[in-house]
C-alpha positions in Angstrom: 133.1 110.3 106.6 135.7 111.2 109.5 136.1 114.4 110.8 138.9 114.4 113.9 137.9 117.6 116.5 141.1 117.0 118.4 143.3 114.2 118.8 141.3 112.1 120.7 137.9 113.3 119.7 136.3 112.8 116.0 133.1 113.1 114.2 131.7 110.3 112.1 129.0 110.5 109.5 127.7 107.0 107.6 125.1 107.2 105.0 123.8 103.7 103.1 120.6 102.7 101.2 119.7 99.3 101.5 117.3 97.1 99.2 115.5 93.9 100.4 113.7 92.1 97.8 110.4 89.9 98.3 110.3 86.4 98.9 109.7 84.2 96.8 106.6 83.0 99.2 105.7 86.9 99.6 104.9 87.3 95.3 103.3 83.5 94.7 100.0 84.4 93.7 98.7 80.5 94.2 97.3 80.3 97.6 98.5 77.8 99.8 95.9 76.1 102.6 97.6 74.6 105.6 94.7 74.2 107.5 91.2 75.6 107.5 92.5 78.2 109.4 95.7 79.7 107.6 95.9 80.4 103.8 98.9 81.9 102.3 98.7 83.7 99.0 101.7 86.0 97.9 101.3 89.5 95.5 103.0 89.3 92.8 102.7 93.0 92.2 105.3 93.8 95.2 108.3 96.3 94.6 111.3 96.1 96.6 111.7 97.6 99.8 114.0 100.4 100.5 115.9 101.8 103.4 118.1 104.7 104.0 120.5 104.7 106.8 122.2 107.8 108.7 124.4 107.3 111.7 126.1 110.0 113.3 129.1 109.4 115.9 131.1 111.0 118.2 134.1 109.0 119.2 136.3 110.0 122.4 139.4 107.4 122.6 141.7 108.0 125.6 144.7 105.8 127.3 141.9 103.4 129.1 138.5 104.1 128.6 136.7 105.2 124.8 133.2 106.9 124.5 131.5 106.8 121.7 127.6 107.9 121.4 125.8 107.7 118.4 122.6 108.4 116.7 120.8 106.5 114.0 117.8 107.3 112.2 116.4 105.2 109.3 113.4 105.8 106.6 111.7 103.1 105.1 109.3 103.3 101.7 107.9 100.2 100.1 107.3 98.4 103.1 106.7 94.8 102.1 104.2 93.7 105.2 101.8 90.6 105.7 98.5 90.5 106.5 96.3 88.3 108.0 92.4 87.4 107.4 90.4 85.9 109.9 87.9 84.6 108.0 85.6 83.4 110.6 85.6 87.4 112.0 86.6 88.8 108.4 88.9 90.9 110.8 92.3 91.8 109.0 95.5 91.9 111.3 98.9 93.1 110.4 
């Protein structure tokens, strides 16, 4: 959405929701060894990740120079994140 202050001067609002699906590596519940030292093994129980978007712009245009500062804030739920076992230290990293 566009809302023009004056003639060189608007406000801008965007809103979008984005969805990012897992890998196929990320839900293959066979582990994979590479080495004695890394094993991949995927959850087959992951749901998508989602994110919502919100930008807010101000946009100044003028006969040489434009200024435009905006703010963005996202929110994430779902997160789809790996984790990492040390097995020698049983310590879990993310």
């Amino acid at each position: 959405m566009s809302y023009p202050i004056k003639e060189q001067l608007s406000i801008n609002l965007g809103y979008n929701r984005r969805i990012a699906r897992p890998n196929l590596w990320q839900v293959n519940p066979y582990a994979n060894a590479f080495d004695r030292f890394f094993n991949r093994q995927g959850n087959p129980a992951l749901n998508p990740e989602f994110s919502h978007n919100i930008e807010l712009n101000l946009s100044s245009n003028f006969k040489k120079w434009s200024f435009n500062p905006s703010i963005f804030y996202r929110y994430k739920n779902n997160l789809i994140l790996s984790n990492y076992l040390n097995t020698s230290d049983n310590i879990i990293l993310q």
